[in-house]
C-alpha positions as CSV (number, residue, x, y, z in Angstrom):
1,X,-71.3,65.4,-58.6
2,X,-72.2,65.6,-61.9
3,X,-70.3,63.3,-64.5
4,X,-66.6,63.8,-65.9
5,X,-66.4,63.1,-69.9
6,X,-63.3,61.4,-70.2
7,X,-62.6,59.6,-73.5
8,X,-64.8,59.0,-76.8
9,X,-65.7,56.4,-79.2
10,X,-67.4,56.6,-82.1
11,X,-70.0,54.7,-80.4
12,X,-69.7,55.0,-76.9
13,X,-68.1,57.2,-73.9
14,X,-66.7,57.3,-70.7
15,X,-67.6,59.2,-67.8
16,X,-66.7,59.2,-64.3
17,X,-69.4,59.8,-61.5
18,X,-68.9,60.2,-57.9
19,X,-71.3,58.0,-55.5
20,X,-72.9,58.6,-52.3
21,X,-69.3,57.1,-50.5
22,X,-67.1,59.5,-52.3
23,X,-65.6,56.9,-54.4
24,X,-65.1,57.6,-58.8
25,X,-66.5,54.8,-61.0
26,X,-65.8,54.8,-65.0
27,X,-69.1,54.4,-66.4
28,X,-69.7,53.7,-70.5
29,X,-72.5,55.7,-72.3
30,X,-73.6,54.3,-75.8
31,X,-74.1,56.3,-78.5
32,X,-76.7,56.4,-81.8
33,X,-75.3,57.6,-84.4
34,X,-78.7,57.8,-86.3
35,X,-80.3,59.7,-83.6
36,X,-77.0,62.0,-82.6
37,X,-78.0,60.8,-78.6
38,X,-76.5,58.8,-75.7
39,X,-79.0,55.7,-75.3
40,X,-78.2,53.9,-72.6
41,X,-75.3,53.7,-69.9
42,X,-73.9,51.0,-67.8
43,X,-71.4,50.6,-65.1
44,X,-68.1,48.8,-66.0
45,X,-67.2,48.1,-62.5
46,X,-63.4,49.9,-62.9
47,X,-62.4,52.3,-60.1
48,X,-61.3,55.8,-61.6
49,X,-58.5,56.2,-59.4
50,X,-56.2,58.4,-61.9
51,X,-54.2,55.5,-62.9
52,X,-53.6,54.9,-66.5
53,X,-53.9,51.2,-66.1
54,X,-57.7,51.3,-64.4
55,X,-58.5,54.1,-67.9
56,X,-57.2,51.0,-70.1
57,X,-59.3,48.2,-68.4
58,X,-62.6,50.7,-68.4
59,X,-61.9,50.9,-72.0
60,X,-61.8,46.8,-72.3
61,X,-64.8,46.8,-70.7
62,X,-66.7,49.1,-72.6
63,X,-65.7,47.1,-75.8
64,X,-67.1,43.9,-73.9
65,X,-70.0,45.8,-73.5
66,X,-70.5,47.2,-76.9
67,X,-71.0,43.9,-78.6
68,X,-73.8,42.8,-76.5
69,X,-75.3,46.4,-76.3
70,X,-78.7,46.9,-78.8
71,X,-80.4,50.1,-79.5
72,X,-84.2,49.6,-79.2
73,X,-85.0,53.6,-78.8
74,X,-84.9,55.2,-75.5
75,X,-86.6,53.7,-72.7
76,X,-87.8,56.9,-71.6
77,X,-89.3,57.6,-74.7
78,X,-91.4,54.5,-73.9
79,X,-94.5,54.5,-72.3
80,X,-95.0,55.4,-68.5
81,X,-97.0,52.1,-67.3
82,X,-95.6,49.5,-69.6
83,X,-92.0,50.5,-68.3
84,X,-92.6,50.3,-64.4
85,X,-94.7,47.3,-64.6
86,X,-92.0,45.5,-66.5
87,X,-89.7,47.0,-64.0
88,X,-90.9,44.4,-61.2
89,X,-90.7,41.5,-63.6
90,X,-88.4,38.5,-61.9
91,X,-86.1,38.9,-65.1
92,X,-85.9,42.3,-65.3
93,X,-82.4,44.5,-65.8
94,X,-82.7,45.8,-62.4
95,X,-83.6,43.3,-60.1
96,X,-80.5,41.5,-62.3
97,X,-78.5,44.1,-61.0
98,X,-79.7,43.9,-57.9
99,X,-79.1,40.3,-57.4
100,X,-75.3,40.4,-58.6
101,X,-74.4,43.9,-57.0
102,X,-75.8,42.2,-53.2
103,X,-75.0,38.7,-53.9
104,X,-78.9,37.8,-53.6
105,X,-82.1,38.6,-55.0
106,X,-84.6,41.1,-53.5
107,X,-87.4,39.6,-51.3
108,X,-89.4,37.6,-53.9
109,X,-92.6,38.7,-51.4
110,X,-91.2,42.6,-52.0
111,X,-90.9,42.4,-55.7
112,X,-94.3,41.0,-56.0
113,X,-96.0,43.8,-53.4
114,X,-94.4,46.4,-55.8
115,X,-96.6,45.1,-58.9
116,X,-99.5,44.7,-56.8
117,X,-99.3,48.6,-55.9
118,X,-99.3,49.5,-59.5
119,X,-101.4,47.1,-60.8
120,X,-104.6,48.3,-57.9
121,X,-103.4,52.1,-57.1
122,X,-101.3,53.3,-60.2
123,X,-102.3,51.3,-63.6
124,X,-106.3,52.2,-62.9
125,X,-105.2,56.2,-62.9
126,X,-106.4,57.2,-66.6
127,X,-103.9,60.4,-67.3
128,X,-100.8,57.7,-66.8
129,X,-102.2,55.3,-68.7
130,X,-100.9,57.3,-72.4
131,X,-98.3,58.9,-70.8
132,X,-94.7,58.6,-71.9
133,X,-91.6,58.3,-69.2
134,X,-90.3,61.6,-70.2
135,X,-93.7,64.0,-69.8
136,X,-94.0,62.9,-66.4
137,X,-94.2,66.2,-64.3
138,X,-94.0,66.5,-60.7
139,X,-97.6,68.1,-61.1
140,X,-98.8,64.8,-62.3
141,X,-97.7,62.8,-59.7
142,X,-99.4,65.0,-57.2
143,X,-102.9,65.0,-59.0
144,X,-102.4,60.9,-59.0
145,X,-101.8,61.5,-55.3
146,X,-105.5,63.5,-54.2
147,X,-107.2,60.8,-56.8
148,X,-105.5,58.2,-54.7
149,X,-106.7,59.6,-51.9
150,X,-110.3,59.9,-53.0
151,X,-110.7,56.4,-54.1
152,X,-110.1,55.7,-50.5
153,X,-106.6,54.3,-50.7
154,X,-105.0,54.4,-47.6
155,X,-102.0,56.6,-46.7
156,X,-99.5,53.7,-46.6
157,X,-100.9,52.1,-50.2
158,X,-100.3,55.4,-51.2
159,X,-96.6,55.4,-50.1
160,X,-95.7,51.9,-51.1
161,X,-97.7,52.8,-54.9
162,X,-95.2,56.1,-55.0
163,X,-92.1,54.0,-53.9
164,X,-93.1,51.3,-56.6
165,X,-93.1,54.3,-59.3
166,X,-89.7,56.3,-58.0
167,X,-87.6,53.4,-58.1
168,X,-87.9,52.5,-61.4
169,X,-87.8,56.0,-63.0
170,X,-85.0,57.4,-60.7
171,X,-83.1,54.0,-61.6
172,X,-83.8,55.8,-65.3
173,X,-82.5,59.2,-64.1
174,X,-79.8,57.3,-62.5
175,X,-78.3,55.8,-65.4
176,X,-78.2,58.8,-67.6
177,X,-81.3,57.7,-69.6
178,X,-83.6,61.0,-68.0
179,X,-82.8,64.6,-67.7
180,X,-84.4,65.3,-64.5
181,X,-86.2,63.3,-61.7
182,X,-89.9,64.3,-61.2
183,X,-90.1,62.5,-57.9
184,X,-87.6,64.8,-56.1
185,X,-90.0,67.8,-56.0
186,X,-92.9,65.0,-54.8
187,X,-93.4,64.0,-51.3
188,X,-95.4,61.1,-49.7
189,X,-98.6,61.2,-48.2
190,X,-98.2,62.1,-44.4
191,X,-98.8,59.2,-42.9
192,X,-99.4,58.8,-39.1
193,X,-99.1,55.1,-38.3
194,X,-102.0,53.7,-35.8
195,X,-100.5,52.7,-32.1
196,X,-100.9,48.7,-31.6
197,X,-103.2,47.5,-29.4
198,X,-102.1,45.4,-26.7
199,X,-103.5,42.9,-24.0
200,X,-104.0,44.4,-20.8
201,X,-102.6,41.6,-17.9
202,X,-106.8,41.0,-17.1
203,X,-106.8,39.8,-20.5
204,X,-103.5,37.7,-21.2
205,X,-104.8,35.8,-18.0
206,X,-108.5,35.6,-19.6
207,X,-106.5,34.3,-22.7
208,X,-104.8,31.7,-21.1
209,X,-107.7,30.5,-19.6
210,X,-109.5,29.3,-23.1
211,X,-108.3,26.9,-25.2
212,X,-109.1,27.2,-29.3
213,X,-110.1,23.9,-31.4
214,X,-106.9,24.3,-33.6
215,X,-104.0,23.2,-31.2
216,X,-101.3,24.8,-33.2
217,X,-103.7,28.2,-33.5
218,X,-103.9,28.0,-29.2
219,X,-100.0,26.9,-29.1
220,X,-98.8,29.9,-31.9
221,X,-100.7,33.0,-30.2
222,X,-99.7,32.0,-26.3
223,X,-95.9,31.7,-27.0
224,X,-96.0,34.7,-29.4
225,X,-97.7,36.5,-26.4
226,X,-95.2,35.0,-23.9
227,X,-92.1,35.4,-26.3
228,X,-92.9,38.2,-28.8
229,X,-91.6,36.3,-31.8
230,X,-92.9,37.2,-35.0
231,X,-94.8,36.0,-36.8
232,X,-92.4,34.4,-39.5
233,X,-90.6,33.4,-36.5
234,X,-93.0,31.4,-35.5
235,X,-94.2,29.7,-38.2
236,X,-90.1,29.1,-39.2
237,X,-89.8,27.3,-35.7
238,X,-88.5,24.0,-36.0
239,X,-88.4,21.0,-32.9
240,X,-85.1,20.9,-32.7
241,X,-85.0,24.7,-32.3
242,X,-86.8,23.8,-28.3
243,X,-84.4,23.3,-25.4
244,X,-86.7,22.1,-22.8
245,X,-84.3,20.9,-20.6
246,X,-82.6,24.4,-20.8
247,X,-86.0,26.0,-21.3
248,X,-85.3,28.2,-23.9
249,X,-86.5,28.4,-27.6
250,X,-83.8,29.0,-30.0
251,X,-85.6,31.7,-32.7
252,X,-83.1,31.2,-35.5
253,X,-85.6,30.7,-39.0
254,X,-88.0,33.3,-40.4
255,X,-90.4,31.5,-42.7
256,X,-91.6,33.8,-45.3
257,X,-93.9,32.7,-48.1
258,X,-92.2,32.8,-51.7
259,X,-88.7,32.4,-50.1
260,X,-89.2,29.8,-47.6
261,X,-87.1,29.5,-44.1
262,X,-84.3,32.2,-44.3
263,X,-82.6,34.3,-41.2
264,X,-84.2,36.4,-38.8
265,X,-85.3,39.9,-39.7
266,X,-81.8,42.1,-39.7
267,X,-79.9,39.2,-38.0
268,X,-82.0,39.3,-34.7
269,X,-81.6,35.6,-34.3
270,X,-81.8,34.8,-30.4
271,X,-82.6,33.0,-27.2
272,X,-86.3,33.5,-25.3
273,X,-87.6,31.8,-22.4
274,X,-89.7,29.1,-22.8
275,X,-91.9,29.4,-20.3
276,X,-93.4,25.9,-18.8
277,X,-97.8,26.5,-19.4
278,X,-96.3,26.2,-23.1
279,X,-94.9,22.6,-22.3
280,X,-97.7,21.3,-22.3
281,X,-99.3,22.9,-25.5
282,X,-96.4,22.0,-27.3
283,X,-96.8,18.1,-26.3
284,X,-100.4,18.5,-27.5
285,X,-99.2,19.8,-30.5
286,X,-97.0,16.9,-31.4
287,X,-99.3,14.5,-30.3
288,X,-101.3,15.6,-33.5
289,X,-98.5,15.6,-35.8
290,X,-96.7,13.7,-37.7
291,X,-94.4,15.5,-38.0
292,X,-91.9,15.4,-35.3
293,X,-88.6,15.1,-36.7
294,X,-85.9,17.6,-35.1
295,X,-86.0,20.1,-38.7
296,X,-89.9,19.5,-39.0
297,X,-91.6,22.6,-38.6
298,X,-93.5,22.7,-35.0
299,X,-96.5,24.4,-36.4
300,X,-97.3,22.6,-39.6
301,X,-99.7,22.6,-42.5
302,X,-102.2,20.4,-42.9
303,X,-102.1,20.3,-46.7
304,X,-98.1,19.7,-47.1
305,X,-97.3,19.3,-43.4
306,X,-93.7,17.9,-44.4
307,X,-92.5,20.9,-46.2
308,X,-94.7,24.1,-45.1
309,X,-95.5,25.2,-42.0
310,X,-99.0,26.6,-40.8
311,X,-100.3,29.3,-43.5
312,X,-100.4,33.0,-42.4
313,X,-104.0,32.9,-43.7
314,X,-104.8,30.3,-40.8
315,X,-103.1,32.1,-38.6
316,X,-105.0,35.6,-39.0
317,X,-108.1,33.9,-38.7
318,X,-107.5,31.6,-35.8
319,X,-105.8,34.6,-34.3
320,X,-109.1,36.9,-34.9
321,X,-111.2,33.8,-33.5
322,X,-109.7,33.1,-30.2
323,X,-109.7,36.6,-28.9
324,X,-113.4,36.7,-29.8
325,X,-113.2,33.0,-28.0
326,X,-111.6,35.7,-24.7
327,X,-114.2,38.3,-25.2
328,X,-112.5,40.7,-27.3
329,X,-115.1,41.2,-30.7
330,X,-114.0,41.5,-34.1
331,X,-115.1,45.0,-33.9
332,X,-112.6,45.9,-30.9
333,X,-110.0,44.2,-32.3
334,X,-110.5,46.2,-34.9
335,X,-110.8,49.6,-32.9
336,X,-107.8,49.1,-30.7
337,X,-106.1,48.1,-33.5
338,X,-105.1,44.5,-32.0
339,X,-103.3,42.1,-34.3
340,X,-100.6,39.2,-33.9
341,X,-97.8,41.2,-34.4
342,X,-99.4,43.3,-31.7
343,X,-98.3,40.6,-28.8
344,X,-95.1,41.8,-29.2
345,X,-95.9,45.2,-28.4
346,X,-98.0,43.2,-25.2
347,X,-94.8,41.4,-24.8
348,X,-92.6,44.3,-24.5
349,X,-94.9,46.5,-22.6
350,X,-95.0,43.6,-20.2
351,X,-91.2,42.6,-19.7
352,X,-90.6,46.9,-18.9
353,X,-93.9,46.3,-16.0
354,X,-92.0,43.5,-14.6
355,X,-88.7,45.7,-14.5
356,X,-86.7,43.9,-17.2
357,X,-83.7,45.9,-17.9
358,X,-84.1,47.6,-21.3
359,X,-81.1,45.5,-23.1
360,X,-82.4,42.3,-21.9
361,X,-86.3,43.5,-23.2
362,X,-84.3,44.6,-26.6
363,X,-82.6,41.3,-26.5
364,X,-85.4,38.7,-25.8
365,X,-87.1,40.4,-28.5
366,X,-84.6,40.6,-31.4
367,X,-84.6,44.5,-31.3
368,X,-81.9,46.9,-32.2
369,X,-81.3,50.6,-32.6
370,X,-77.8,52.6,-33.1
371,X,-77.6,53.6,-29.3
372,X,-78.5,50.8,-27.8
373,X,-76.7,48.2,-30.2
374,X,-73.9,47.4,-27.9
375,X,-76.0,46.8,-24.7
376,X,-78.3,44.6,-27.1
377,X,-74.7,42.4,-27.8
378,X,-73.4,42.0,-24.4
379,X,-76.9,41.6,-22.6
380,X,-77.6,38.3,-25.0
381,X,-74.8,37.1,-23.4
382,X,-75.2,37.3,-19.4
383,X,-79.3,37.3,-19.4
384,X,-80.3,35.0,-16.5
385,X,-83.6,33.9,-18.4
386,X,-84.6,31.8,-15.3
387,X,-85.1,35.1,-13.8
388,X,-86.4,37.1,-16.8
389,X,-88.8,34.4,-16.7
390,X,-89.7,34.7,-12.9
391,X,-90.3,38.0,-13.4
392,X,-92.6,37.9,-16.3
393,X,-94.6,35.4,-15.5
394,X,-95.5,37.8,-12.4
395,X,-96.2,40.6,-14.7
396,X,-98.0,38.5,-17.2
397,X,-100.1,37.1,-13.7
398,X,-100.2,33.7,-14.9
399,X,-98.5,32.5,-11.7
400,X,-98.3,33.9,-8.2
401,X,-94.8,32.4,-7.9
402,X,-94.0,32.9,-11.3
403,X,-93.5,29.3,-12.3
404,X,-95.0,29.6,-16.2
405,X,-91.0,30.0,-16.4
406,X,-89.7,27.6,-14.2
């Protein structure tokens, strides 16, 4: 819907504008009198829902807004790379907005990806690097696209580089401060994700068979084959989050560098078995610690083991190293595409070979989807994981009787 004028100024407007929802905000546009142009618009957080009373505090606002409102040109007029690169800046006007619209900051890990993609894949392009916001074409975009591609940038650099540049020029568009969006006529780079590799049962039983120098490393990759926790999951696990009595691991913290411990990805906080040939490992890892306080971090860092948990560095290489250790090279793992977050796939692909139900797979590993969201709910609920664990540890082969579980 495209916006309502409503009332004048002599140096600002209001407008309505309809979102997504179907709910009518008042929004304020300021005016240059010098220039004879709108330069800037903001939201005043007032409802235009016909009533006289919601025009009069939309009004208030806007006079609020007028004093601390500066006209420094058009932001648009400004140049292409300097405006997207400041875009991603921790103090920037938008990740402001973002923070007091959603009542938390974006992921401090996201923001800084989002620079890195324009610094490497968009900042190097020469035709963008004198370009202004406002003669960005549609064409250009695509031509930035096949050079992209010929430097050998892979198709999801490619997408994350495009994302990094739409968001802060249709945020532009948004706010009244471009006439058109050159990103809607531009599409990303098909991009055709390569299938995770997974452990066949032959080689989960090889796996289990080696032991790596680096306890935690040997401890880390068995229970995120056994469990299919992530991989921030993991390194978030805390001592008092074990129940060995109950034998299960409570996977409630998701350490992720930048931001620390924090919930599970989209709430999938849960219960998994803990199957007993990780008992063991686990002592072994304690032994070597000191560290064993209930909210100390079971796999922790040698450098700051008090505060910081293993780093994802170590765990890629110690990952890489033990399935060489099992007789899977660098150079297959590489080929079948095989990487930690790949044991959940193995996990999952297990759990449905030893005839888990589907909820109780979804719910042991912290999945969900629209369809199967209720089963996911009540399944976490009746799970016999004694059982689930029987039956796994028979698929996995690690037992004849399946006692890894019991």
């Amino acid at each position: 819907m495209r916006p309502i004028f409503i009332s004048s100024h002599s140096q600002y407007g209001l407008i309505k504008r309809q979102l997504k929802d179907g709910s009518q905000w008042y929004y304020v546009r300021f005016w240059n009198e010098t220039e004879k142009r709108w330069f800037k618009t903001r939201a005043t957080g007032i409802p235009a829902d016909g009533k006289r009373q919601r025009l009069t505090q939309a009004e208030a606002v806007a006079d609020e807004l007028l004093k601390t409102v500066q006209y420094t040109g058009n932001t648009a007029d400004g140049g292409f790379i300097e405006f997207i690169s400041s875009f991603w800046l921790p103090d920037s006007e938008y990740l402001k907005a973002k923070e007091s619209v959603n009542g938390k900051p974006l992921s401090a890990l996201y923001v800084l990806q989002n620079g890195n993609a324009i610094r490497l894949h968009v900042k190097p392009y020469k035709p963008f690097q004198k370009i202004r916001i406002t003669e960005l074409t549609a064409s250009v975009i695509e031509r930035w696209k096949v050079w992209a591609i010929k430097q050998g940038v892979g198709s999801r650099s490619i997408n994350f580089a495009f994302q990094a540049m739409s968001v802060p020029v249709r945020w532009l568009y948004a706010h009244g401060e471009l006439a058109a969006d050159p990103f809607r006529a531009v599409h990303k780079v098909k991009d055709i994700p390569k299938e995770k590799g997974v452990l066949s049962r032959a080689e989960v039983q090889k796996l289990f068979s080696i032991h790596d120098s680096d306890i935690r490393i040997d401890c880390l990759v068995k229970l995120a084959v056994l469990t299919g926790m992530r991989r921030g999951e993991l390194r978030g696990l805390r001592w008092e989050d074990i129940d060995e009595g109950e034998r299960l691991i409570h996977v409630q913290n998701n350490f992720q560098d930048m931001e620390g411990s924090k919930g599970c990805k989209c709430g999938s906080a849960r219960y998994v078995v803990l199957p007993s040939v990780i008992i063991p490992l686990l002592y072994e890892v304690k032994s070597f610690s000191n560290c064993t306080r209930p909210d100390d971090f079971v796999f922790y860092s040698l450098s700051n083991p008090h505060n910081e948990p293993v780093s994802a560095e170590v765990i890629k290489t110690g990952f890489i190293r033990l399935l060489s250790e099992a007789g899977i090279s660098r150079t297959e793992q590489k080929e079948r595409n095989i990487t930690l977050h790949g044991m959940r796939h193995t996990f999952i692909t297990l759990a449905r070979y030893a005839g888990l139900p589907d909820a109780e797979v979804m719910a042991l590993a912290g999945h969900k989807s629209v369809t199967m969201m209720q089963h996911y709910t009540h399944a976490a609920q009746i799970i016999d994981f004694k059982e689930a664990g029987r039956k796994l540890a028979a698929a996995e082969g690690l037992t004849a009787a399946g006692a890894a579980y019991e």
